[in-house]
N, C-alpha and C positions, 0 to 999 in steps of 0.2 A: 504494500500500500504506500501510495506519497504519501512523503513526511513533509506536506508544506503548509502557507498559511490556510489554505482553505478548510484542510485537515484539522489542523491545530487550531483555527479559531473559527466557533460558529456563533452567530446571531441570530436571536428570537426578535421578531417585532410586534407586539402586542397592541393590537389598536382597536379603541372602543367605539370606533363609527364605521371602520370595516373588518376584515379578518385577521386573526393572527395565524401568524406564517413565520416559517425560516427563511431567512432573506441571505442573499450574498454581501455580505459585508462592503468588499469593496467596490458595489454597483448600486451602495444606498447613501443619500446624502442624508446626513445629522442636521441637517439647516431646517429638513421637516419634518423635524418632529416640533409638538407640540402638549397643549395639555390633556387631549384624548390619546396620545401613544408611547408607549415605552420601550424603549431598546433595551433590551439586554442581554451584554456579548463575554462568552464566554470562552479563556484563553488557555488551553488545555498542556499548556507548557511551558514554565517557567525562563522563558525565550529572552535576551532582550529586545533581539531584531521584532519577535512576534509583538511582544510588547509594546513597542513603537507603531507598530504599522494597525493595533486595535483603539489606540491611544491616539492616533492623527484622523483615523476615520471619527472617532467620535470629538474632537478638538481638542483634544490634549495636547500642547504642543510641547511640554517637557514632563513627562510621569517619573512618579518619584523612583526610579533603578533601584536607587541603594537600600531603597525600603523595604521590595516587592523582592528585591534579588538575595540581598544578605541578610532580608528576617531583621524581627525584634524583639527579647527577650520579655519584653511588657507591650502585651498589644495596646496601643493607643491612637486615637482620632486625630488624622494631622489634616487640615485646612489649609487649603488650595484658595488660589484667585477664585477660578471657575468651577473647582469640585474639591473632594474631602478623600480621603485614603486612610483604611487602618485595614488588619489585617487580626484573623481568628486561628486559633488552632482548633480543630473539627476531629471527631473520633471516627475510625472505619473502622470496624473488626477482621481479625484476622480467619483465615479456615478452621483455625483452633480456639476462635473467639475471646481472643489475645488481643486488647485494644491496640490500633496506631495512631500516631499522630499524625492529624491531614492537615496543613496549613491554606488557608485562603487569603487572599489577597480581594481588596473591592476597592473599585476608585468610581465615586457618584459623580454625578451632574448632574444638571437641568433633562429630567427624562432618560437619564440611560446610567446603566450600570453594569460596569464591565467584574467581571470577577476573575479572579488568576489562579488556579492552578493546577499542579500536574496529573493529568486523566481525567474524566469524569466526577463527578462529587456523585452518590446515590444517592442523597435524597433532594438534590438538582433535579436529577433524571427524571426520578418517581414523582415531584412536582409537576412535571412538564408532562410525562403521560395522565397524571390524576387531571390536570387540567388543558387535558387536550379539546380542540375546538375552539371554543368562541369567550375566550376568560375576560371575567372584569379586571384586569388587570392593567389596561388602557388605561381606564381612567384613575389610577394610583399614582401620585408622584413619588420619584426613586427612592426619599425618605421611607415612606410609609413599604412599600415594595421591598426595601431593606429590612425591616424590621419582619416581615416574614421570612426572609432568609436566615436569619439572624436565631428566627424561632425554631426553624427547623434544624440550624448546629446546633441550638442546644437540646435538643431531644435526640440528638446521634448522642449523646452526653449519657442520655438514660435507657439507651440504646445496651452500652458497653455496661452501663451497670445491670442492665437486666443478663448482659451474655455472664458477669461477675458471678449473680447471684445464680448462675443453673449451674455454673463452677461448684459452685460450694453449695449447693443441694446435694448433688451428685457427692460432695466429699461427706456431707454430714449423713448418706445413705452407705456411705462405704464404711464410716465409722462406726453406726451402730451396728451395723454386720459382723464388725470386726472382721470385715475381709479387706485391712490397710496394715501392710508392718511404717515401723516408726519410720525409716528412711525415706519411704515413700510418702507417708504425710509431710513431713519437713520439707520435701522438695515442691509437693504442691500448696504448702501454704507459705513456701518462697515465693514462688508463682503467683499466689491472688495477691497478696501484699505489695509485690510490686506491679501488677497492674492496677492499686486500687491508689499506689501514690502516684503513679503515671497521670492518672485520670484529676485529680486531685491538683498536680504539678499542672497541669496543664488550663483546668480550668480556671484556676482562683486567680491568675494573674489576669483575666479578663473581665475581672470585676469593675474594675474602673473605667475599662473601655464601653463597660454595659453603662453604667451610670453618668460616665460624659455622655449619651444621648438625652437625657435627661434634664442637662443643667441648661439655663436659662440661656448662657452664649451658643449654645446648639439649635437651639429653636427659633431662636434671631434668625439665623440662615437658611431657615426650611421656610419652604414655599406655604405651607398648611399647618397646620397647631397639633403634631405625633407625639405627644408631650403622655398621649393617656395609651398608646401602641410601644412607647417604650416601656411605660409604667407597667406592661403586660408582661413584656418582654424579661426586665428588671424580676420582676415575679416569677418567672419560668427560673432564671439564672437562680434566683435563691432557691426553688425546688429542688436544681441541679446538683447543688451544694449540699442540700441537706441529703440527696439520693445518694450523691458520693459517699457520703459520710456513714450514711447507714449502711453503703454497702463494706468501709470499712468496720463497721461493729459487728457485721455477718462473720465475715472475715475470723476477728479476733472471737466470735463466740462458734468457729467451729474448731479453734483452739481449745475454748475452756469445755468443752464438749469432749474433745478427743483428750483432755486430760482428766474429765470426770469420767471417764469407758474407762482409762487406763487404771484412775485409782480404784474404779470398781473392782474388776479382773482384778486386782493383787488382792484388795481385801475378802475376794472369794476364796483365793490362793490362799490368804492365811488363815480363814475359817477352817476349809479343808485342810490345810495340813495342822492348822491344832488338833482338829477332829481324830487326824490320822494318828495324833503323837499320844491322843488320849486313849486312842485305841490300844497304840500297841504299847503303851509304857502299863496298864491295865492285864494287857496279856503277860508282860513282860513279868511285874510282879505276883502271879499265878502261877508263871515257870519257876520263879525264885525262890516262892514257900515250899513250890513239889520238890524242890531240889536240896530244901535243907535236909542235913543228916540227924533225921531221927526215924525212930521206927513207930512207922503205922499202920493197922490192918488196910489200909489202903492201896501201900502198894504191895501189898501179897497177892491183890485181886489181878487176875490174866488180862482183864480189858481195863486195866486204869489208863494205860498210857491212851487207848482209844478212845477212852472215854471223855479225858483228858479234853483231847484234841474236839473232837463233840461238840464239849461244854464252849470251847475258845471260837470254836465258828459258828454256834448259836447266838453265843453272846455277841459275836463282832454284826454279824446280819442284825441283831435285832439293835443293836447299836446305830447300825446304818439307817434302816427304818424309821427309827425314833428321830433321829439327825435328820432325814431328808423331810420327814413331816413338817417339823420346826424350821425346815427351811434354812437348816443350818451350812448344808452342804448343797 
């Protein structure tokens, strides 16, 4: 397949007085759009040639490189002449349902909204089929249009905590089974712990970038008053936080779980072998009186020693009996 711009970058154009369609980017002029229609192009590789050439069609004439290229450890809302730029870390799950980190990139303006990054996003895609044909999405300006995108990373967020938490379903069903030795628990609760600070690491630094859409110098710059679509937004992100959160106390309680199995098991162990030691120290002291040296018409009898033996396996069975009724063994 070509590897060129047409491949790597494609555009949706959304428009509320006729259809929305895939358009060729560079056979559409930005000059018309207006406030029934929305561009939005999206750049499926972290390019900077592609970058430039998604960036002039919609009139950007210098996009931030350094931003979009070399990343930023705190995502934050930077303000353009003509449009705004911050960038999200987004969660995909692995085959093994192993969170990754997906970074996006978005640069807004008036009507279109470009997003950046490498392959597909899934729940882009799943958007664009859920809303295939004739969407209100026209008439939305790229403010409010962002904050649906916005909504949708962060539900990939509670996405990886629900793949977390069939994680450790699955462990706290292996645990009561006790079909887990210790080596193998240690490695898979290496495992959820660092995907749960993964998730964790990756969200809380976009706390702020959630709540700059919020502050009063943001809303100045928006076309319309999304003051109550961030406040939703803001909402979702605290759900997210606390989703994380609880998925790290699953986490740490299928620990205290696999260490209440383990103290159970030993204190069965030390039931039964009290049990066993009362047994046989019992037996033990029965061979020690027959064994002392004096004489008794006892052992003149031809079946004592069988008899003996008899008495010590009666007594041990009804021992057992007695002990498994009680629930002791």
């Amino acid at each position: 397949m070509e590897d060129g711009p047409s491949v790597n970058i494609k555009a949706y154009l959304y428009d509320a007085t006729g259809s929305d369609e895939v358009i060729e980017l560079t056979e559409f002029d930005a000059a018309t759009l207006d406030e029934s229609k929305l561009l939005w192009v999206t750049v499926l590789k972290r390019d900077a040639d592609l970058i430039e050439r998604a960036a002039a069609q919609v009139g950007i004439e210098h996009p931030p490189f350094k931003l979009i290229l070399e990343g930023s450890p705190h995502p934050m809302l930077v303000k353009f002449d003509e449009f705004f730029h911050f960038s999200v870390n987004s969660v995909m799950l692995h085959l093994d349902e192993s969170p990754l980190k997906f970074p996006i990139d978005f640069l807004v303006g008036r009507n279109f909204v470009v997003t950046i990054h490498d392959d597909e996003v899934d729940f882009f895609v799943d958007l664009r089929k859920r809303e295939r044909g004739e969407s209100v999405f026209g008439q939305l300006s790229s403010e409010s249009f962002i904050a649906t995108l916005l909504d949708l990373h962060l539900v990939s967020y509670f996405h990886g905590v629900d793949a977390i938490e069939r994680r450790v379903d699955k462990l706290y069903g292996k645990t009561l089974k006790k079909d887990l030795a210790a080596d193998e628990f240690i490695a898979r609760m290496i495992e959820l712990r660092r995907d749960v600070s993964k998730l964790r690491r990756w969200l809380i630094p976009q706390r702020e970038l959630v709540y700059s859409f919020i502050r009063p110098d943001f809303q100045q710059i928006t076309e319309e008053d999304t003051r109550e679509l961030y406040k939703t937004v803001e909402s979702h992100f605290e759900n997210a936080v606390d989703a994380v959160d609880g998925a790290r106390e699953a986490v740490l309680g299928a620990f205290d779980l696999y260490a209440t199995t383990a103290s159970q098991l030993t204190n069965i162990f030390i039931q039964r072998l009290t049990f066993l030691t009362v047994v046989m120290g019992t037996l033990g002291v029965v061979a020690s009186l027959l064994g002392m040296n004096f004489k008794n018409e006892f052992y003149d009898n031809p079946w004592g020693f069988w008899i003996t033996v008899a008495a010590m396996i009666i007594f041990t069975l009804a021992a057992t009996v007695y002990a498994r009724r009680r629930r002791w063994i």
